[in-house]
N, C-alpha and C positions, 0 to 999 in steps of 0.2 A: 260720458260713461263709455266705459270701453265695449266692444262687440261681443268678449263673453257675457258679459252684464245683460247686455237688451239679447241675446237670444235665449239667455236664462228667463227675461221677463217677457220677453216672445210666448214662449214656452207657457209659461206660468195664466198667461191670457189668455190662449189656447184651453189649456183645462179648463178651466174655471167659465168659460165662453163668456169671456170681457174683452171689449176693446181695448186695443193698446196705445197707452193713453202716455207718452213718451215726456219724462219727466227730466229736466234739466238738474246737472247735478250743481248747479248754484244756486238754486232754489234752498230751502231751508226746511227741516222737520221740526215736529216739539217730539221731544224726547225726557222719559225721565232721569232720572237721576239713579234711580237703584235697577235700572239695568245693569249698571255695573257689578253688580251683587251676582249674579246669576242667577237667579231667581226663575223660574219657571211656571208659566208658558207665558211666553213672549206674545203683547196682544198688540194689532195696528188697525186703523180705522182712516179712512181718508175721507176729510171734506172737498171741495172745490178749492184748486186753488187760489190765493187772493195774494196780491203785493207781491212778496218777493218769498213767499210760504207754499210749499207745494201742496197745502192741505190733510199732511200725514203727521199722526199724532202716534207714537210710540211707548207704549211699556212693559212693567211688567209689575207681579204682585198686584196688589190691591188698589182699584183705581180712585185716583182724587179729584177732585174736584178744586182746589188751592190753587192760589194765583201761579204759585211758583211750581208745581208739579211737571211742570213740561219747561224743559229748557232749550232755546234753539238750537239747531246743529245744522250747520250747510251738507246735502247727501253727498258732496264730494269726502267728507270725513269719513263717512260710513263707509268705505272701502278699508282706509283702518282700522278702524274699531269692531266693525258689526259686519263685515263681508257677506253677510247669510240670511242680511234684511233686503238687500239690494234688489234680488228678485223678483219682488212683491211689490215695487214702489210703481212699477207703468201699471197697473191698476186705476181704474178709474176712478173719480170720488163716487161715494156710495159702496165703495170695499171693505171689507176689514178680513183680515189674516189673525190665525191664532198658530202657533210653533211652538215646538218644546226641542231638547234635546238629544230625545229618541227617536226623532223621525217624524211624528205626528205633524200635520197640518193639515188645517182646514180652513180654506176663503169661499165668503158669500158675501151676498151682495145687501146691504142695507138700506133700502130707502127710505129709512127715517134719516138718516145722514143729511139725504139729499134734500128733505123738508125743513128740516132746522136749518139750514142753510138759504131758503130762499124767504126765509121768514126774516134773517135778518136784515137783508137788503129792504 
């Protein structure tokens, strides 16, 4: 990730008074599919990450629950496609971001994230 990136997510950690939790862009997100749509407001949620998944889960419109609802994407992509998620991704787990169009954003911290997650282990 290049240096505007992480001091955008600098930045973004700062507000929000979250560690900055520095995410490798080879890592992978789930993502859905009708982001493509433009669909509004754009929602994201971070677990822990695990394997080779940076724990960010990506959508928009109506959430599912379906095997297939999230499809992988390495965040080296998201520089082309989605430049304006990037920000948000050094978030700790236990985050979620909501964005729309107009400017709107709002992240907070979830700690039910973080208990569904150690429940699985």
């Amino acid at each position: 990730m290049d240096n505007k990136y992480i001091n955008e997510q600098k930045h973004i950690c700062e507000k929000y008074s979250q560690d900055f939790s520095d995410t490798s862009k080879y890592l992978k997100i789930g993502i859905s599919d009708n982001i493509k749509s433009g669909i509004m407001p754009i929602n994201g949620l971070r677990h822990f990450p695990e394997g080779d998944t940076s724990g960010w889960y990506i959508w928009t419109g109506e959430y599912s629950s379906a095997d297939d609802f999230f499809k992988p994407m390495h965040i080296s992509h998201l520089e082309e496609y989605y430049p304006e998620l990037l920000k948000y991704l050094a978030l700790p787990a236990g985050n979620r971001f909501l964005i729309d169009n107009n400017g709107y954003e709002d992240v907070w911290f979830d700690e039910g994230l973080l208990v569904y997650d150690t429940q699985k282990s």
